[in-house]
PDB file with SEQRES, HELIX, SHEET and CRYST1 records, atoms N, CA, C and O in Angstrom:
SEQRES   1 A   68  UNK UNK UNK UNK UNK UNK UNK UNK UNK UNK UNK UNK UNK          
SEQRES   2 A   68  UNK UNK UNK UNK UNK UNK UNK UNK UNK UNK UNK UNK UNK          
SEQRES   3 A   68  UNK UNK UNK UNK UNK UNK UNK UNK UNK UNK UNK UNK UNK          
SEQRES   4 A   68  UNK UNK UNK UNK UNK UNK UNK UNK UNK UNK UNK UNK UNK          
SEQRES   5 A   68  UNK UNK UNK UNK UNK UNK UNK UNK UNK UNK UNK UNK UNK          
SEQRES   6 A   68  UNK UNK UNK                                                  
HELIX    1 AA1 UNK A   48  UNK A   67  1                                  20    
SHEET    1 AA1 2 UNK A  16  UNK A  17  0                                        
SHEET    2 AA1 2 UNK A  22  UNK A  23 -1                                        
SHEET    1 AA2 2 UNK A  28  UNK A  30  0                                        
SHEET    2 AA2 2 UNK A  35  UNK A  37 -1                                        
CRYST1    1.000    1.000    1.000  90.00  90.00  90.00 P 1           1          
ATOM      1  N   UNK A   1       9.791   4.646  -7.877  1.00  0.00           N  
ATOM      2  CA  UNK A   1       9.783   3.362  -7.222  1.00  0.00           C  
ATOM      3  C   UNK A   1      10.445   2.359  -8.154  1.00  0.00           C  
ATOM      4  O   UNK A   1      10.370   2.401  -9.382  1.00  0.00           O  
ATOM      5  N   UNK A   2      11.021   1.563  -7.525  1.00  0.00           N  
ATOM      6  CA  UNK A   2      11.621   0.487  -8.272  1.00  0.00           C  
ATOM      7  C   UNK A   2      11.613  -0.741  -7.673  1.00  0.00           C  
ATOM      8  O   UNK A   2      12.025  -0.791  -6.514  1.00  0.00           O  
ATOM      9  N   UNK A   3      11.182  -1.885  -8.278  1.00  0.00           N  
ATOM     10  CA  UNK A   3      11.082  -3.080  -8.040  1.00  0.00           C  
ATOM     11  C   UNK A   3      12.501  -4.623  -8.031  1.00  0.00           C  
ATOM     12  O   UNK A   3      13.143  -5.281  -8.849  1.00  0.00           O  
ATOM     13  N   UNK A   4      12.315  -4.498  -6.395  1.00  0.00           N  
ATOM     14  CA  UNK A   4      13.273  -5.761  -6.319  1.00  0.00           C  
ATOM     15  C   UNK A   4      12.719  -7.190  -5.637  1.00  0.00           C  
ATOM     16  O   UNK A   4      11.595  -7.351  -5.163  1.00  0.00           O  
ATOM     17  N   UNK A   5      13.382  -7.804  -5.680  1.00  0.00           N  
ATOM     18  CA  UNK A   5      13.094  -9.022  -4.723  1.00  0.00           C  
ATOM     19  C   UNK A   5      13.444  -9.001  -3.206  1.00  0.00           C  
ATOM     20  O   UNK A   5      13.940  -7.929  -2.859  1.00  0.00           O  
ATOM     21  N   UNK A   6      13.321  -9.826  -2.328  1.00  0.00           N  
ATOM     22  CA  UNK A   6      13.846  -9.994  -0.888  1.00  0.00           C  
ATOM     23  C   UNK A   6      14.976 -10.102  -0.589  1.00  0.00           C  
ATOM     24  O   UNK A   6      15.577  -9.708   0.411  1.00  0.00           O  
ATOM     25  N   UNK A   7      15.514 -10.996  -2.017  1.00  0.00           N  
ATOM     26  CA  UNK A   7      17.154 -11.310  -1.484  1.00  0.00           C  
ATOM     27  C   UNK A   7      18.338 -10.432  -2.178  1.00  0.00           C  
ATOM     28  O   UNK A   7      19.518 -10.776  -2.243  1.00  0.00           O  
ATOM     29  N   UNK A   8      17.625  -8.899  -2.821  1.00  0.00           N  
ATOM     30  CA  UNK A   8      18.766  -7.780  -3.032  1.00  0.00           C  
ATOM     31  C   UNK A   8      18.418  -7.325  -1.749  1.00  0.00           C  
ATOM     32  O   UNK A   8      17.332  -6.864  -1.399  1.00  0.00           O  
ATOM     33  N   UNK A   9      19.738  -7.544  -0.878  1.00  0.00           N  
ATOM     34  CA  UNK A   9      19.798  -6.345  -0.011  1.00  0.00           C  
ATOM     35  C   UNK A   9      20.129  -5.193  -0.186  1.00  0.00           C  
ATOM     36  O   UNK A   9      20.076  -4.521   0.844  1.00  0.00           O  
ATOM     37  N   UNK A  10      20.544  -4.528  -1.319  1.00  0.00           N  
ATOM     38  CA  UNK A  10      20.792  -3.335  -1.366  1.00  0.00           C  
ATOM     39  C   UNK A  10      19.947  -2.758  -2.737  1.00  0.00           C  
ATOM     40  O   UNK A  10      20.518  -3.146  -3.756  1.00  0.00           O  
ATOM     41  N   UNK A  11      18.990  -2.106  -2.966  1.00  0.00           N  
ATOM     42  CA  UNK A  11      17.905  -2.102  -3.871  1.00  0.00           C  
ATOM     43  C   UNK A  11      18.886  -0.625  -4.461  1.00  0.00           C  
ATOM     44  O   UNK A  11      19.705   0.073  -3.862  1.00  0.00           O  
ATOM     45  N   UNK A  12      18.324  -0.566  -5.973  1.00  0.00           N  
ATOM     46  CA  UNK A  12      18.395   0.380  -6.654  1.00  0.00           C  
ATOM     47  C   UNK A  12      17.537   1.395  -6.484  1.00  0.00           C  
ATOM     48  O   UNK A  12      16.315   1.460  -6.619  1.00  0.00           O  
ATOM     49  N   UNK A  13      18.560   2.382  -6.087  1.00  0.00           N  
ATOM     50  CA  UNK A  13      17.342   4.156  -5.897  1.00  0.00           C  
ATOM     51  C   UNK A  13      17.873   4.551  -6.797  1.00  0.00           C  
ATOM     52  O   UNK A  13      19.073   4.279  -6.826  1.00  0.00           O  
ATOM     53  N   UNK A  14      17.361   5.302  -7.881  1.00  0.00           N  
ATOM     54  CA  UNK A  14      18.108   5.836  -8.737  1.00  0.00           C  
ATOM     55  C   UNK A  14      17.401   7.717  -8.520  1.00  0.00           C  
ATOM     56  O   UNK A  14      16.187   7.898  -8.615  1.00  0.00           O  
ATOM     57  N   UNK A  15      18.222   8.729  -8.281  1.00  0.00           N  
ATOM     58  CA  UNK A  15      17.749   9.906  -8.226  1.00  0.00           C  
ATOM     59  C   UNK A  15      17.171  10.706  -9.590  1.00  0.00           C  
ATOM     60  O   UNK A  15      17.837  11.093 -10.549  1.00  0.00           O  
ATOM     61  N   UNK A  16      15.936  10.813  -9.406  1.00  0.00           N  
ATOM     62  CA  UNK A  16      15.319  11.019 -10.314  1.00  0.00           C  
ATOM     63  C   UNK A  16      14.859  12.543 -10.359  1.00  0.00           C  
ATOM     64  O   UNK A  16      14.725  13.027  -9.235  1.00  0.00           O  
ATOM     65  N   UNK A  17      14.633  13.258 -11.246  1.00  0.00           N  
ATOM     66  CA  UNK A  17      14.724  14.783 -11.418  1.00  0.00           C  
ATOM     67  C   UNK A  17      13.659  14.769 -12.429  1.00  0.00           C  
ATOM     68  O   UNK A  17      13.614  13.774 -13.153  1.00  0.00           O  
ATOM     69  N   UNK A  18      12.512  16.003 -12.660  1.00  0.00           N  
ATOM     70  CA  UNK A  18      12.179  16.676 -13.431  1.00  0.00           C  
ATOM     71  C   UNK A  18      11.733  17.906 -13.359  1.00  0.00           C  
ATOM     72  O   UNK A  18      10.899  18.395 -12.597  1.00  0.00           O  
ATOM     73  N   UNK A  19      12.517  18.497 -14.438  1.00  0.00           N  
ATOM     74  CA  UNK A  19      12.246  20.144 -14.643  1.00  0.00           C  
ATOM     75  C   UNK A  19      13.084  20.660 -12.985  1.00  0.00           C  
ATOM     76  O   UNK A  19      12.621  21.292 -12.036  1.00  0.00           O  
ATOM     77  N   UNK A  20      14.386  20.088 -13.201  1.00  0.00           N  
ATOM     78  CA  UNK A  20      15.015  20.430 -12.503  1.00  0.00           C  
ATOM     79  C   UNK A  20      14.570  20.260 -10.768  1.00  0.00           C  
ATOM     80  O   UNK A  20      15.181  20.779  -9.834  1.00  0.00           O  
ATOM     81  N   UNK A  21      13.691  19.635 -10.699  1.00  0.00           N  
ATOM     82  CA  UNK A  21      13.064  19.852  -9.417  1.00  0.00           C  
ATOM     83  C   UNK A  21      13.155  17.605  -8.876  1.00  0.00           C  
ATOM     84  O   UNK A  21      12.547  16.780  -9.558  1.00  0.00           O  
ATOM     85  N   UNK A  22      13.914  17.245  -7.770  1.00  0.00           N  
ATOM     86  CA  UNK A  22      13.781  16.065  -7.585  1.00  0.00           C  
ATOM     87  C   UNK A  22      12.486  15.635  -6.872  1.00  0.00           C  
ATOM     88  O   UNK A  22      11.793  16.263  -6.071  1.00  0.00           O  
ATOM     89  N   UNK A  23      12.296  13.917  -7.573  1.00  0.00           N  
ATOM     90  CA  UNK A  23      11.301  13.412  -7.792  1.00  0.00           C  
ATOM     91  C   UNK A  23      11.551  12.199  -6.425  1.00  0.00           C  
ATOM     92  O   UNK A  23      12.467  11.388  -6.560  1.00  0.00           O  
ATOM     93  N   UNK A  24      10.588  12.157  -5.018  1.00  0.00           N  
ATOM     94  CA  UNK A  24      10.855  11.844  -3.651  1.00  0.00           C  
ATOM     95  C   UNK A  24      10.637  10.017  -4.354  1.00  0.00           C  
ATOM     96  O   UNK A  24       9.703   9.582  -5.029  1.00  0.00           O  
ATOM     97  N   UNK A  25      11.644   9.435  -3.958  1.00  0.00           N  
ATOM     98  CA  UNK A  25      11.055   8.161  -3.904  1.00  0.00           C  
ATOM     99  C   UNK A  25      10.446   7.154  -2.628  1.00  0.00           C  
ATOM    100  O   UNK A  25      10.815   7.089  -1.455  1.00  0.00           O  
ATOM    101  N   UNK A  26       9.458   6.471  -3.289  1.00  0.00           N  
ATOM    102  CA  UNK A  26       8.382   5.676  -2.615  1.00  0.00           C  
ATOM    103  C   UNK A  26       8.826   4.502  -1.994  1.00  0.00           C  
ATOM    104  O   UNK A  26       9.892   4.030  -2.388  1.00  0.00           O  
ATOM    105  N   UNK A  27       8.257   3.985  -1.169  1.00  0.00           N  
ATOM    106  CA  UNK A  27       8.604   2.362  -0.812  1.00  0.00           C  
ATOM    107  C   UNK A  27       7.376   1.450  -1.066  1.00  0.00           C  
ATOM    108  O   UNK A  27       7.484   0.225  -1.020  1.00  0.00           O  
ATOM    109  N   UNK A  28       6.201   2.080  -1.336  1.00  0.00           N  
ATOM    110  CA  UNK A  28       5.186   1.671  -2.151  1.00  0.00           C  
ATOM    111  C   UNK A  28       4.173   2.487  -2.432  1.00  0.00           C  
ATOM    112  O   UNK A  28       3.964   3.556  -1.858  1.00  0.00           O  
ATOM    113  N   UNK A  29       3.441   1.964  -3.418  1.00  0.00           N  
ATOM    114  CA  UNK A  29       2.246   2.764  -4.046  1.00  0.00           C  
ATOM    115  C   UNK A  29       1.202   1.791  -4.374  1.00  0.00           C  
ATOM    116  O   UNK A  29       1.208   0.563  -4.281  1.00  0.00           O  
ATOM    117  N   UNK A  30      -0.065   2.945  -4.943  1.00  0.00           N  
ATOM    118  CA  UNK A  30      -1.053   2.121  -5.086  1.00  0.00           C  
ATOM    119  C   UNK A  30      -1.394   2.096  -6.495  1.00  0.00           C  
ATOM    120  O   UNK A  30      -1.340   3.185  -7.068  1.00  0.00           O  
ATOM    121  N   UNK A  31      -1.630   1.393  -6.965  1.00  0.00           N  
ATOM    122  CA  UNK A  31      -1.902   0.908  -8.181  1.00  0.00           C  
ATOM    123  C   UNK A  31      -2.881   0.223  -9.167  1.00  0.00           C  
ATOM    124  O   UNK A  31      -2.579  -0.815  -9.756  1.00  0.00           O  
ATOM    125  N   UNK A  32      -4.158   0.905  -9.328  1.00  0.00           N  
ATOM    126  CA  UNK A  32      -4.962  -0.030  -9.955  1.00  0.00           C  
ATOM    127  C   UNK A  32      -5.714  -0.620  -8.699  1.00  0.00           C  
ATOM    128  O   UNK A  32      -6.268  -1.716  -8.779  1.00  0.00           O  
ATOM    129  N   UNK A  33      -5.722   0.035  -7.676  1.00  0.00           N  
ATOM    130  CA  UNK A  33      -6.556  -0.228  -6.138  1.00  0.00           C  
ATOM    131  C   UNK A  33      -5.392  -0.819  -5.102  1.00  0.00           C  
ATOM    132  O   UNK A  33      -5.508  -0.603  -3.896  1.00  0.00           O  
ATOM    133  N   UNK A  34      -4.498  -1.417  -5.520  1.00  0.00           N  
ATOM    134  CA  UNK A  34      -3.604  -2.220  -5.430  1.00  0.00           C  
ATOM    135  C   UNK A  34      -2.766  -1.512  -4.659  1.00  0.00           C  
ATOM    136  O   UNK A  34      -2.702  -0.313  -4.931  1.00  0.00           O  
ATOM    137  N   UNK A  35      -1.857  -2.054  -3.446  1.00  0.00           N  
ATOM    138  CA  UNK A  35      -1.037  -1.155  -2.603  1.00  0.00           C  
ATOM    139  C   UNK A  35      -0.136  -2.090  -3.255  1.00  0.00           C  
ATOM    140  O   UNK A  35      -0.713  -3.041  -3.782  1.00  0.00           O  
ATOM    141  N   UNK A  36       0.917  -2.070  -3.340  1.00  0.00           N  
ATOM    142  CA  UNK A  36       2.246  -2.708  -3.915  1.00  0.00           C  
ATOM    143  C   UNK A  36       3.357  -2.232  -2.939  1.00  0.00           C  
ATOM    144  O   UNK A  36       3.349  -1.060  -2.566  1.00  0.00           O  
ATOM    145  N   UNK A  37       4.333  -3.117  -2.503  1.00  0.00           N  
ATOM    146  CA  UNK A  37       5.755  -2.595  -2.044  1.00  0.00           C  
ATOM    147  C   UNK A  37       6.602  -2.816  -2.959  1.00  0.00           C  
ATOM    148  O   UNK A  37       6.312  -3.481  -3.953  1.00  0.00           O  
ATOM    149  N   UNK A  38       8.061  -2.164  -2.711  1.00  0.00           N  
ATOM    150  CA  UNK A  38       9.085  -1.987  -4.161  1.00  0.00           C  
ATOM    151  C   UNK A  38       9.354  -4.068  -3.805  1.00  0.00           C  
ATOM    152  O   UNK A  38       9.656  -4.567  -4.889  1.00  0.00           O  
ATOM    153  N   UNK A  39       9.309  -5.106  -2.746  1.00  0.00           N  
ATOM    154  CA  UNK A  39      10.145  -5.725  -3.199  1.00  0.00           C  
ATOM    155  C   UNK A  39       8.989  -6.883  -3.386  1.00  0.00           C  
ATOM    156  O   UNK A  39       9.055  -8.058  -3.023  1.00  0.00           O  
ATOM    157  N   UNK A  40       7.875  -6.186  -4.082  1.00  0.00           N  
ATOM    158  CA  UNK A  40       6.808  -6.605  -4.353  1.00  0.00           C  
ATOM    159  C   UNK A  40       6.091  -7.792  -3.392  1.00  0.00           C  
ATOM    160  O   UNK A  40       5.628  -8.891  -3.696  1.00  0.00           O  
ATOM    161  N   UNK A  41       6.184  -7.214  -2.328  1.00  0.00           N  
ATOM    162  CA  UNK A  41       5.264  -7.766  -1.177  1.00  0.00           C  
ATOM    163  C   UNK A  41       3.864  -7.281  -1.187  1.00  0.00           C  
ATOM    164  O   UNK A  41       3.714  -6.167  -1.689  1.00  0.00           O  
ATOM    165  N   UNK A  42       2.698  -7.946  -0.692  1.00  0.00           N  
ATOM    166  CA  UNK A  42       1.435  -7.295  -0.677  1.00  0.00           C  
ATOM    167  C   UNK A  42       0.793  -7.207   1.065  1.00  0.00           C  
ATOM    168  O   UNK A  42      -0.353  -7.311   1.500  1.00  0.00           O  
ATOM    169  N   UNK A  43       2.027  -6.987   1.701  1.00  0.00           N  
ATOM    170  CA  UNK A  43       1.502  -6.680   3.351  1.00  0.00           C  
ATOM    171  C   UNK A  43       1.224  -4.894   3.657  1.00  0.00           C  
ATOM    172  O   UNK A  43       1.009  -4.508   4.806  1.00  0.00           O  
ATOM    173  N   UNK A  44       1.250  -4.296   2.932  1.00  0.00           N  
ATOM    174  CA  UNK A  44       0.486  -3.045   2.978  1.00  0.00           C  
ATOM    175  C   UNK A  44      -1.038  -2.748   2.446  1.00  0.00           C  
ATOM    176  O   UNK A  44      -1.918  -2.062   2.964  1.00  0.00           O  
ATOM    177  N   UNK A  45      -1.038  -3.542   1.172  1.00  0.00           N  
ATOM    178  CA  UNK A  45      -2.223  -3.425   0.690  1.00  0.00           C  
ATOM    179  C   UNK A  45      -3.351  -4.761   1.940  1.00  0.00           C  
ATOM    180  O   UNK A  45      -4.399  -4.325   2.417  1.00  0.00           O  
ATOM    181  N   UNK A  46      -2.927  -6.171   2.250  1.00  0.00           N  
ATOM    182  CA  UNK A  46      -3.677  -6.598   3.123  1.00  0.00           C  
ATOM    183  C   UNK A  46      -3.901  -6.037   4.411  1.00  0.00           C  
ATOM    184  O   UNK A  46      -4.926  -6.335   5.024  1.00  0.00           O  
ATOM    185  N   UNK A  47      -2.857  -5.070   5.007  1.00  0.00           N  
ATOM    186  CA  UNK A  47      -3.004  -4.278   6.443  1.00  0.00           C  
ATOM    187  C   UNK A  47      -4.180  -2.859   6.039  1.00  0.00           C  
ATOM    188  O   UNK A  47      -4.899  -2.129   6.720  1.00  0.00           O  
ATOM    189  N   UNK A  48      -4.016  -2.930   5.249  1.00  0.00           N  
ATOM    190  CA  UNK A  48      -4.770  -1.472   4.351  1.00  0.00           C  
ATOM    191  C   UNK A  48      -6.666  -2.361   4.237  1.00  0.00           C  
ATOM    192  O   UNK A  48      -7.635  -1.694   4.598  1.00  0.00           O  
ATOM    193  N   UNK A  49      -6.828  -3.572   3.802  1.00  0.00           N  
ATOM    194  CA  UNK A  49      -8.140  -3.951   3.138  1.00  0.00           C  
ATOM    195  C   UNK A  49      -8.320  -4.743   4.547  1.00  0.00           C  
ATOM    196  O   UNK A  49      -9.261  -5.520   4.387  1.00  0.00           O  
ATOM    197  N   UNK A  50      -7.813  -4.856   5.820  1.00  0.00           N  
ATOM    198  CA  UNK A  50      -8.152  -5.699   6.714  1.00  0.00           C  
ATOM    199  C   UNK A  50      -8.849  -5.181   7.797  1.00  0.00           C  
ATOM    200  O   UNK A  50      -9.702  -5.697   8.520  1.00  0.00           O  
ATOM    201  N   UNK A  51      -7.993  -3.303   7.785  1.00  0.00           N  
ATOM    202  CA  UNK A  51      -8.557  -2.289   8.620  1.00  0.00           C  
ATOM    203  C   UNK A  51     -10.116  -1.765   7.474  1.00  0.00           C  
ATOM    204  O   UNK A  51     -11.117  -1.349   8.057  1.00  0.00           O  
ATOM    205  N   UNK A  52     -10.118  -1.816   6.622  1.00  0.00           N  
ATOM    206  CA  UNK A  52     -11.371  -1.199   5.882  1.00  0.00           C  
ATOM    207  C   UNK A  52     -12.414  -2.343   6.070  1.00  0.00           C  
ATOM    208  O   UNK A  52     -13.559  -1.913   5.927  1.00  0.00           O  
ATOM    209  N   UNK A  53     -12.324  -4.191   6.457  1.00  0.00           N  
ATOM    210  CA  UNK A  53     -12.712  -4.847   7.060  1.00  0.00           C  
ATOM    211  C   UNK A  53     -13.484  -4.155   7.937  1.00  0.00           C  
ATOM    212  O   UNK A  53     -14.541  -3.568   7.704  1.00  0.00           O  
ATOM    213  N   UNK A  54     -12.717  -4.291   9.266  1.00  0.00           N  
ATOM    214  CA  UNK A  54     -12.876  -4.140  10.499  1.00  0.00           C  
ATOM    215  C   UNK A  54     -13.849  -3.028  10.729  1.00  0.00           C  
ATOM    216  O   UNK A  54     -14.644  -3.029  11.668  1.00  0.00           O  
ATOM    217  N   UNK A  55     -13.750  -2.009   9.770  1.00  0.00           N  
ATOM    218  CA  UNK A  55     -14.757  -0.292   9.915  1.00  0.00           C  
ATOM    219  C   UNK A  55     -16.124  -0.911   9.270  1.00  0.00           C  
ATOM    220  O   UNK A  55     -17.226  -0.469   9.593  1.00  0.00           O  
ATOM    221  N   UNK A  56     -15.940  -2.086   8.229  1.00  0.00           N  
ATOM    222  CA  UNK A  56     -17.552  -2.370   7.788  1.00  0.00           C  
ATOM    223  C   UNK A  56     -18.064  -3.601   8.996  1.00  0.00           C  
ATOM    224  O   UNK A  56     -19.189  -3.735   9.477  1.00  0.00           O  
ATOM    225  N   UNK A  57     -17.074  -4.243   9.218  1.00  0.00           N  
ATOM    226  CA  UNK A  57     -17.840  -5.132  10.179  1.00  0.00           C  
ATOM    227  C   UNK A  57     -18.787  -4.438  11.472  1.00  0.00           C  
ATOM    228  O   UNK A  57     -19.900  -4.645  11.955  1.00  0.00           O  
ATOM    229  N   UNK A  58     -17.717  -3.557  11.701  1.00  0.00           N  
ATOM    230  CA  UNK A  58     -17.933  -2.644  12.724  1.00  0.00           C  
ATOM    231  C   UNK A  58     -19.342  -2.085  12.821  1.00  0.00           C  
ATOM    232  O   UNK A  58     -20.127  -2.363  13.727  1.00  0.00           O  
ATOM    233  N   UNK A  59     -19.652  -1.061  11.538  1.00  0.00           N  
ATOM    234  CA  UNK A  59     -21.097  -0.770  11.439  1.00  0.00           C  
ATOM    235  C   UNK A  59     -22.244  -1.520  11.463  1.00  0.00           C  
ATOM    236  O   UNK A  59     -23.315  -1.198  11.977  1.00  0.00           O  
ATOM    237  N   UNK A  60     -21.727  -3.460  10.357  1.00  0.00           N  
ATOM    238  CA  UNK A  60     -22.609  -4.206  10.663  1.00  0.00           C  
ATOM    239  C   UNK A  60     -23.154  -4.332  11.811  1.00  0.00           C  
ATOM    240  O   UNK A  60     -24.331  -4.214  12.150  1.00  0.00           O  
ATOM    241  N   UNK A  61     -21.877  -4.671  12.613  1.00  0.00           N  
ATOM    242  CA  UNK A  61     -22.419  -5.003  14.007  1.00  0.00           C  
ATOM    243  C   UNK A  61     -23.676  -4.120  14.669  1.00  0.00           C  
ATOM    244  O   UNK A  61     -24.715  -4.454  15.239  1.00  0.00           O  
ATOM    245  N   UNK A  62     -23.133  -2.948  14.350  1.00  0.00           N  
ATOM    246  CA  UNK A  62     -23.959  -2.001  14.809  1.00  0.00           C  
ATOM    247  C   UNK A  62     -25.605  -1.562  14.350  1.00  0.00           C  
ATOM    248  O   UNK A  62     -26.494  -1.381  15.182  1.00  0.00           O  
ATOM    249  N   UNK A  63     -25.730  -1.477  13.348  1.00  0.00           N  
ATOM    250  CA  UNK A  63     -26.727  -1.558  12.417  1.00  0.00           C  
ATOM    251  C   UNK A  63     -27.688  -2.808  12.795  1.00  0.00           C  
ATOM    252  O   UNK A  63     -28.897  -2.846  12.568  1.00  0.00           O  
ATOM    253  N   UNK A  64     -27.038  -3.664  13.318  1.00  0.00           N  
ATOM    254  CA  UNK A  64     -27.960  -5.581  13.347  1.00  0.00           C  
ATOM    255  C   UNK A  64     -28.919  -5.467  14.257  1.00  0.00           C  
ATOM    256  O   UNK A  64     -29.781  -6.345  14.245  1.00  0.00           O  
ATOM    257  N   UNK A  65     -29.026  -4.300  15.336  1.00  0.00           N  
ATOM    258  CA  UNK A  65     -30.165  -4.459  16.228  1.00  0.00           C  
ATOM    259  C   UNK A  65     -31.312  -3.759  16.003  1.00  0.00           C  
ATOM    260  O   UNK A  65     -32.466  -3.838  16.422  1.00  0.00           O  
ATOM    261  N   UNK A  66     -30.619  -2.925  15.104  1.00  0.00           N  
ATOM    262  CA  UNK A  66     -31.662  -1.827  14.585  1.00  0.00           C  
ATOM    263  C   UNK A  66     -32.637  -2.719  13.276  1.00  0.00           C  
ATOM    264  O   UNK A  66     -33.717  -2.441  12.756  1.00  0.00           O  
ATOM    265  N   UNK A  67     -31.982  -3.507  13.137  1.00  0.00           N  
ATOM    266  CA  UNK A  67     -32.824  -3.885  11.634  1.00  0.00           C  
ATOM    267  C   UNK A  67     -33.494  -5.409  12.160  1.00  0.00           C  
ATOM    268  O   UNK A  67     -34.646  -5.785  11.943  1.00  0.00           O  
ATOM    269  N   UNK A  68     -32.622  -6.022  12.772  1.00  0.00           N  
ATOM    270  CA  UNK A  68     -33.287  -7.622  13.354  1.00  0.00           C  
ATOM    271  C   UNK A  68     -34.267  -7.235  14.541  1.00  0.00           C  
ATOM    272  O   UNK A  68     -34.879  -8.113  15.148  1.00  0.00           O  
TER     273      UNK A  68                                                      
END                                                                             
């Protein structure tokens, strides 16, 4: 992965190899919990922590009649 800004439109891939075998490149990863994109945007990691939201709200909801 390699890191650019918004306004390279044409980003550096550089083909990367080890032990003879090529190395697939990413358009983001996670990092330290952290979803990261290469042109260091954070709309994967908030679409990622908004749906893990939605699955705890979800149970709250569910859980609230049983306990109130």
């Amino acid at each position: 992965m390699s890191y650019h800004t918004t306004q390279n439109k044409f980003p550096m891939r550089p083909k990367i190899s080890y032990k003879n075998k090529d190395i697939s490149y990413k358009l983001n990863t996670k990092f330290l919990g952290i979803y990261i994109k290469e042109n260091l945007k954070w709309t994967t990691h908030i679409n990622t922590f908004r749906l893990q939201l939605c699955k705890v709200r979800y149970i709250i909801k569910s859980v609230e009649g049983l306990l109130g």
